[in-house]
N, C-alpha and C positions, 0 to 999 in steps of 0.2 A: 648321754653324758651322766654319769654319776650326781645322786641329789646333791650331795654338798657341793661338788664344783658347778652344779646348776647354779645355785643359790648366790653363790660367790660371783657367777658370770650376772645374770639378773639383778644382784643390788650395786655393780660396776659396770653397768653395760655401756654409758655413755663414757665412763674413762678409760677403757677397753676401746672404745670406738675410735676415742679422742688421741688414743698410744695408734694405733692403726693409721689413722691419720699424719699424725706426727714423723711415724715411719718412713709414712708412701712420699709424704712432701720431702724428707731430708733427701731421701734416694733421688727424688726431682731436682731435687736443689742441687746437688754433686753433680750429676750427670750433667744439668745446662751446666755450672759454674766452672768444670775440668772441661766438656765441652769446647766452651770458649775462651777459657785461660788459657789452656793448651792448644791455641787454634789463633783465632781471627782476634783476640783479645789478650796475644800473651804478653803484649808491653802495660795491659792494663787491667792489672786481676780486680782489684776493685772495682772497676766499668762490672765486669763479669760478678761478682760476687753481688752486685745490684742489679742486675738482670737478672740473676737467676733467684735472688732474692722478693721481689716483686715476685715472679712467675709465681714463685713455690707459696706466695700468702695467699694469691687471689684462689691460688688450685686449694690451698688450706680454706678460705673462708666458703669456697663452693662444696667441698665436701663435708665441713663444719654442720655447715648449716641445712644440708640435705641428707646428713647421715649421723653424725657423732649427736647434732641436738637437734633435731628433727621437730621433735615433740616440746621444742620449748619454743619461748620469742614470744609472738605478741608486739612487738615491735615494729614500726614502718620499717622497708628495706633499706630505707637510704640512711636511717637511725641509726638501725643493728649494725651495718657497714659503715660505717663510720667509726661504731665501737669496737668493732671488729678492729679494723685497722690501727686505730688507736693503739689498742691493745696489744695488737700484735707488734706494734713499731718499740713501745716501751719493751718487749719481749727481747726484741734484737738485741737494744742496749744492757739487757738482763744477762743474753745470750753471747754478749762482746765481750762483757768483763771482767773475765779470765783472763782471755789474750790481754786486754788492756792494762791486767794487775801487770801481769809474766814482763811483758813488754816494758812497761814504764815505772812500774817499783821493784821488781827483780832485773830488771835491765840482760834478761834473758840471752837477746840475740846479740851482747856483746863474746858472750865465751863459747856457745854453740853452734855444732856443724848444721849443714843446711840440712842432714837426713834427720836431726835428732829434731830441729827448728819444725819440719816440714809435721814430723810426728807428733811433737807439744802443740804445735796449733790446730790439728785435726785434734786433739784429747781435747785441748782446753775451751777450743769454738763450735765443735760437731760432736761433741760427750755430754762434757761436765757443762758447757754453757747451755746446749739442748735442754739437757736435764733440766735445770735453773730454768728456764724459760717456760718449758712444758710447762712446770707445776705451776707457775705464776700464769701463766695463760689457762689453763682448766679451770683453775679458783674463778679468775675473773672474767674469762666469756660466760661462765655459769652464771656468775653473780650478777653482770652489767650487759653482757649484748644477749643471752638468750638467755632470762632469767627465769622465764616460768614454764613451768612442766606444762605439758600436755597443751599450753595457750594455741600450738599453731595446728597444731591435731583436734584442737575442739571447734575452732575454725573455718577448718576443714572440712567437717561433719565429721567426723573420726567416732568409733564408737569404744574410743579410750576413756572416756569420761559418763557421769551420770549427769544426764541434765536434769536440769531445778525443773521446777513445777509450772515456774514462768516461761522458761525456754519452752520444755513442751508445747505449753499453750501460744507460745507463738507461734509456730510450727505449725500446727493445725491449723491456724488463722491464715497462716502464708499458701498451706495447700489445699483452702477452702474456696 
């Protein structure tokens, strides 16, 4: 890879990770959600849009946390998860309210066909609200559920870090 787009990739690697992620869940999220709209759930897309909505966070908080912020946390699991969740729930409502301007102050679906309806609510809830949400979820899983670099890599034993003088000497006390 070329230095400069090294460098580029290396000082964004966990929001590169974090878009990655964001990808692979939406593509999970469609597939259960039309899945079962179109199927065992068509009198109840909502039913379906919360099944595959659940699915697609727990698969987001397990690849979050083992891959986009690996190297951060510090945090108890049942802590982080919770933040996690948190976060991710205000995200939806982030991620809703487009459809919900379109819907209830442009009063959309009173003058539109169902193809044009079908295509403003994929732009306005799987684009434009994704987008809105992403960026509001990277700020704040960084900032509140995995907040510190390298905490769960050091942890670990990880030889990401330089241990103090104190660590050291623990060390040697433990494998004395």
């Amino acid at each position: 890879m070329p230095q400069p787009m090294r460098d580029v990739v290396l000082r964004h690697h966990e929001l590169i990770k974090f878009a990655i992620v964001g990808g692979t869940t939406m593509v999970f999220d469609l597939a259960i959600f039309y899945s079962l709209s179109l199927t065992i759930l068509e009198q109840k897309p909502v039913v379906a849009k919360i099944i595959s909505g659940v699915m697609a966070t727990i698969l987001s908080y397990i690849l979050n946390r083992e891959w986009s912020f690996k190297n951060r946390g510090g945090r108890e699991r049942h802590h982080e998860a919770l933040l996690f969740f948190t976060i991710s729930g205000i995200g939806v409502v982030i991620s809703a309210a487009p459809l919900f301007i379109a819907n209830n102050i442009f009063d959309i679906r009173a003058s539109a066909s169902l193809t044009t309806l079908v295509i403003v609510d994929f732009v306005l809830n799987y684009i434009i609200g994704n987008v809105l949400q992403m960026i509001f979820r990277f700020w704040a899983l960084r900032r509140f559920a995995f907040p510190e670099e390298n905490a769960r890599g050091a942890a670990a034993g990880s030889t990401d870090f330089d241990p103090t003088p104190e660590e050291l000497a623990e060390e040697e006390l433990g494998h004395s």
